[in-house]
N, C-alpha and C positions, 0 to 999 in steps of 0.2 A: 063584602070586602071594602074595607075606607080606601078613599084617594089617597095616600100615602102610601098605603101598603102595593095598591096598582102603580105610583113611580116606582117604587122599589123594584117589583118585578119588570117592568118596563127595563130597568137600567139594569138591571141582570141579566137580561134576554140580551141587550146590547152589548155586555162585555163580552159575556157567552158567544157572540157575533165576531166580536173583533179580538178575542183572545187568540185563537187559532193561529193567528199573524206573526202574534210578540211573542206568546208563551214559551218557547223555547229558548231557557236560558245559556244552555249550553255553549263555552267558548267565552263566554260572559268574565273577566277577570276584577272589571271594575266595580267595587263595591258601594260607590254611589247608584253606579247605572242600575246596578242590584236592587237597590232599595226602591228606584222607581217603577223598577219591572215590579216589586211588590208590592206597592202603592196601587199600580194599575190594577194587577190583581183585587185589590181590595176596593175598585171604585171610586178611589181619590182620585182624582183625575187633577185637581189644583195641585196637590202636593207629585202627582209624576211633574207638573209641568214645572214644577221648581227644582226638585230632583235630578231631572233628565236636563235643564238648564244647564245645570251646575256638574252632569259629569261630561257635557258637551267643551266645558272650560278644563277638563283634568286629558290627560293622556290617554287616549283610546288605540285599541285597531282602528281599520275600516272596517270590520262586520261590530263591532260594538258601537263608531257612531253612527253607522247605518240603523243600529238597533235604536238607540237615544232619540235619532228623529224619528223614528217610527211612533215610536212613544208619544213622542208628540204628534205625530200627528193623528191618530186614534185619539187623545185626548184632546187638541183641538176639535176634532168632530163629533163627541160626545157633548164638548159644550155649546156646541152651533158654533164656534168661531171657524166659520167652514175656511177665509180665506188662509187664516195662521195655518188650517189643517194641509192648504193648498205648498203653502212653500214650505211646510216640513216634510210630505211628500215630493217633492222636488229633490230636496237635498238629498233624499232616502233613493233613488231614483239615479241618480248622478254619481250616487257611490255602492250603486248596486242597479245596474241598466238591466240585466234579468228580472227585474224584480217582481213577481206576478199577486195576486189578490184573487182571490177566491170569491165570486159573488154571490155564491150559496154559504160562505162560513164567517162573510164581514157585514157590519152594518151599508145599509144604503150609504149613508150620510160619506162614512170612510172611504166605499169604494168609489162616489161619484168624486170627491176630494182626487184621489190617488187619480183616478180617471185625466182629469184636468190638469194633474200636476203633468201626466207623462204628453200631453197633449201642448204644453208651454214649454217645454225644456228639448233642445236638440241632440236627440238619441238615435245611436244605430243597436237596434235589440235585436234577439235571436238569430246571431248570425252562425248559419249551419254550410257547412262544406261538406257535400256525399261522398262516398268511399263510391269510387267508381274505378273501371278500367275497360281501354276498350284499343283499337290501334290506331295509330299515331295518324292525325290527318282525318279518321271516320268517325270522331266521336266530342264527348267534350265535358267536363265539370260542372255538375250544376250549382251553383250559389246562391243562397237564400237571404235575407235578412229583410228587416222592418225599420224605415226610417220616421221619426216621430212628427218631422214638420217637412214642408219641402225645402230641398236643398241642394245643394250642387254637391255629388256624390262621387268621388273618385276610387276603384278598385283595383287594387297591386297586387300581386303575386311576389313578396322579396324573398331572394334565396339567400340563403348563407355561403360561407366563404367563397366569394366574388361569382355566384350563379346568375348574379344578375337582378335586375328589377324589371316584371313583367305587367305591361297595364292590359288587364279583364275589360274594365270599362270604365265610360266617363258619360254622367248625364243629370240632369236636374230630376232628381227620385220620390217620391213623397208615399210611405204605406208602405204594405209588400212588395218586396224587388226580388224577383228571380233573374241570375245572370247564367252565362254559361262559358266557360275557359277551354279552349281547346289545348291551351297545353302546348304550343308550341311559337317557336321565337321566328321573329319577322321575316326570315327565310325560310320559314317551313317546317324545318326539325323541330323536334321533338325538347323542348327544354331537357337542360341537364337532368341526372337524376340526383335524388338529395332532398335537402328539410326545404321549406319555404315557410313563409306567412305570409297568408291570404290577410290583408289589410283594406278596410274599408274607411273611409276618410270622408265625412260631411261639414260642409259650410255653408252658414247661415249670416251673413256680415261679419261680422267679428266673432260669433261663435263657431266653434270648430269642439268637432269630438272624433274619437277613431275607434275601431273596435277590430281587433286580430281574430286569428285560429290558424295555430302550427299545423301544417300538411308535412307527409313525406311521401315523395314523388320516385317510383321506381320503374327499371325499363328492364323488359323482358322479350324473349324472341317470338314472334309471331307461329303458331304451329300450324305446317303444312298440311295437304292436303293427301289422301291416300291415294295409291293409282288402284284405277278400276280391273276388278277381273270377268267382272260379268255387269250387266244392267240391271237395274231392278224392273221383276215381272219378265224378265225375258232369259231362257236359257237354250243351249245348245241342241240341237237335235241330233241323232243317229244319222249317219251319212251312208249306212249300209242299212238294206229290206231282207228282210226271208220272204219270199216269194209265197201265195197261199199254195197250200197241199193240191198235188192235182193227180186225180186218175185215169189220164190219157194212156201212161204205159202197161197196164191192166188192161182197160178197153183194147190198147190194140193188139195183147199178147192175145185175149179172147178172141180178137178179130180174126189174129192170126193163126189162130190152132182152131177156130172152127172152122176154117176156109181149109185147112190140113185134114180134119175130119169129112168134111164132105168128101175133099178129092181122095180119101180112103177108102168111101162107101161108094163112089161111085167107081171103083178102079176094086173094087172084091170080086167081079166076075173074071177081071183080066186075068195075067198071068202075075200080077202081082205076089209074092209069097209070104207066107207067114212071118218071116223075119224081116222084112221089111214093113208090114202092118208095125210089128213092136218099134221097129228104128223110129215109124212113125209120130206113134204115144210115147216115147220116150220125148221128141222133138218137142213134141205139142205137150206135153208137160213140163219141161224146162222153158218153153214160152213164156208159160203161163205161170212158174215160178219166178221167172226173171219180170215178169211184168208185177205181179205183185213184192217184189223186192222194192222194185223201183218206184213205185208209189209211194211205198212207207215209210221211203230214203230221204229223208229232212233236206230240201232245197237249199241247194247253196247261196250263199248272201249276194244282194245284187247293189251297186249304187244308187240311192236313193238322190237323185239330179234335182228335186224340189228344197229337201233338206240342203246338201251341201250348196246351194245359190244363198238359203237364208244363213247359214252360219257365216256365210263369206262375208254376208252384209252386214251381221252381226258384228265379226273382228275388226269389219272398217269403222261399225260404228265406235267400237271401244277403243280404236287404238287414236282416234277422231276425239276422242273425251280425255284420251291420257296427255296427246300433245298439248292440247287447253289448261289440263290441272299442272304438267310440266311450265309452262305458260306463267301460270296463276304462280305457283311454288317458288317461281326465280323471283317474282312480288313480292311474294309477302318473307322472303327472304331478307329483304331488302327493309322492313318496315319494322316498329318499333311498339312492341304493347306495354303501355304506357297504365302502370296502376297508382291511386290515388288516395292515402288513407289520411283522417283526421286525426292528428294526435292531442292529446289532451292539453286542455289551454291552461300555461304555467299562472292566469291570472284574471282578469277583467277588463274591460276597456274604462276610458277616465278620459277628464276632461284636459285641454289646454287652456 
């Protein structure tokens, strides 16, 4: 393969690299910026730079001439003019602070350029507000964002119609800032409910940039507590026993009707009579029925004195738990859950 034909492939690998960025024409109205996003396409990189020039001089959006320097500056770094590549990433940057690069789909050349550009220019980027909720006084908002240089960083909360202006925080920031907003106004309550914007505000001498994100702040009742009916792992015992079966009244009906029998066999010589032997066994068999009746007769239920001492301890304990949750419940009566949603941002942040 000749030299020539290995540039060739070289600078195709390279567009191929840095296309991914531009290629989407989409929203595109302007028909010069058109011709340079084509240009680019094809490798001309002198004719984008005159192109993209010239529709930087015609009526754009802002996503079109955010588009135009991009152009330039991809083409800037395709010809080594790495600085031109620098401050045309700047301007692309300043009018698009999200603006991210892919280091796996752009040229080195492009991304170290882009790199530096956002590294010189004072930006607050990815500024995120959580969807949180929690109660008013035990919790708090967390806030994210990335300042590109250090800077004196000031954080508002401003509400709409007259809710007020809330300052999050004030501090010299530089990289990522996590803050956190509890949400409530210098006496303790709970800010009103309603819209706000979270406003982030950095200064650098006479450079100053801000960067919003509409929230809407909503207050809801705290949910109480249940009252207890029982413990967990612990329940009630029987306060009544069945006594175990016992065969005492059998034993002593035997007792007794063979103590009746002897005094029979010993009283047959006497005068004792036949009808009286019967009255006898009559006796001593109704003994001895009545004793086995009353074995078999299911014992009547008896207080169980161990059981009823723990249930008593038991109810003191739970009625001990319900005054507390009673307690607890007039609090959180009293308090405010406070939930926190990001609404979508009507725009971007920009410079003054």
């Amino acid at each position: 393969m000749s030299r020539p034909s290995r540039r060739l492939d070289a600078l195709a690998v390279l567009a191929a690299l840095a296309m991914p960025a531009v290629a989407d024409a989409q929203g595109v109205q302007n028909a010069t910026l058109r011709r340079a996003q084509q240009a680019y396409d094809n490798l001309e990189y002198r004719q984008v730079l005159s192109l993209a020039q010239g529709a930087l001089r015609e009526r754009l959006t802002g996503v079109e001439r955010a588009r135009a320097y991009e152009l330039l500056g991809f083409s800037y770094a395709a010809l080594d003019s790495i600085l031109k590549a620098v401050d045309a990433f700047k301007q692309v940057v300043l009018l698009d602070p999200e603006r991210q690069l892919d280091p796996n789909r752009v040229s080195p050349k492009a991304y170290s350029a882009f790199d530096v550009a956002l590294r010189q220019v004072l930006l607050v980027r990815q500024l995120r507000v959580d969807s949180s909720s929690f109660v008013g006084g035990r919790g708090a908002v967390s806030i994210r964002f990335t300042v590109t240089q250090p800077a004196r960083v000031v954080t508002r909360a401003i509400g709409g119609s007259g809710a007020g202006s809330f300052l999050v925080d004030s501090g010299a920031w530089s990289g990522q800032v996590n803050l956190s907003w509890p949400a409530r106004m210098p006496n303790g309550d709970p800010v009103p409910a309603g819209s706000y914007t979270v406003v982030v505000d950095a200064r650098l001498g006479q450079n100053t940039f801000s960067a919003s994100q509409p929230v809407r702040v909503s207050h809801g009742t705290v949910d109480t507590l249940p009252f207890l009916m029982s413990l967990p792992g612990y329940q009630y015992l029987p306060e009544t026993e069945v006594p175990p079966q016992s065969w005492r009244p059998l034993g002593l009906a035997f007792l007794y009707t063979g103590g009746a029998l002897v005094g029979t066999v010993g009283l047959e010589s006497s005068t004792l009579g036949s009808s009286s032997k019967r009255e006898l066994a009559v006796v001593g068999g109704a003994t001895l029925v009545t004793g086995l009746v009353m074995t078999l007769r299911k014992p009547a239920p008896r207080p169980a004195a161990a059981n009823i001492l723990y249930n008593r301890l038991l109810r003191d304990q739970i009625a001990r738990r319900n005054q507390d949750i009673a307690k607890e419940n007039v609090t959180r009566r009293q308090q405010v859950q406070i939930t926190l949603v990001p609404l979508p941002k009507p725009g971007t942040g920009g410079t003054r």
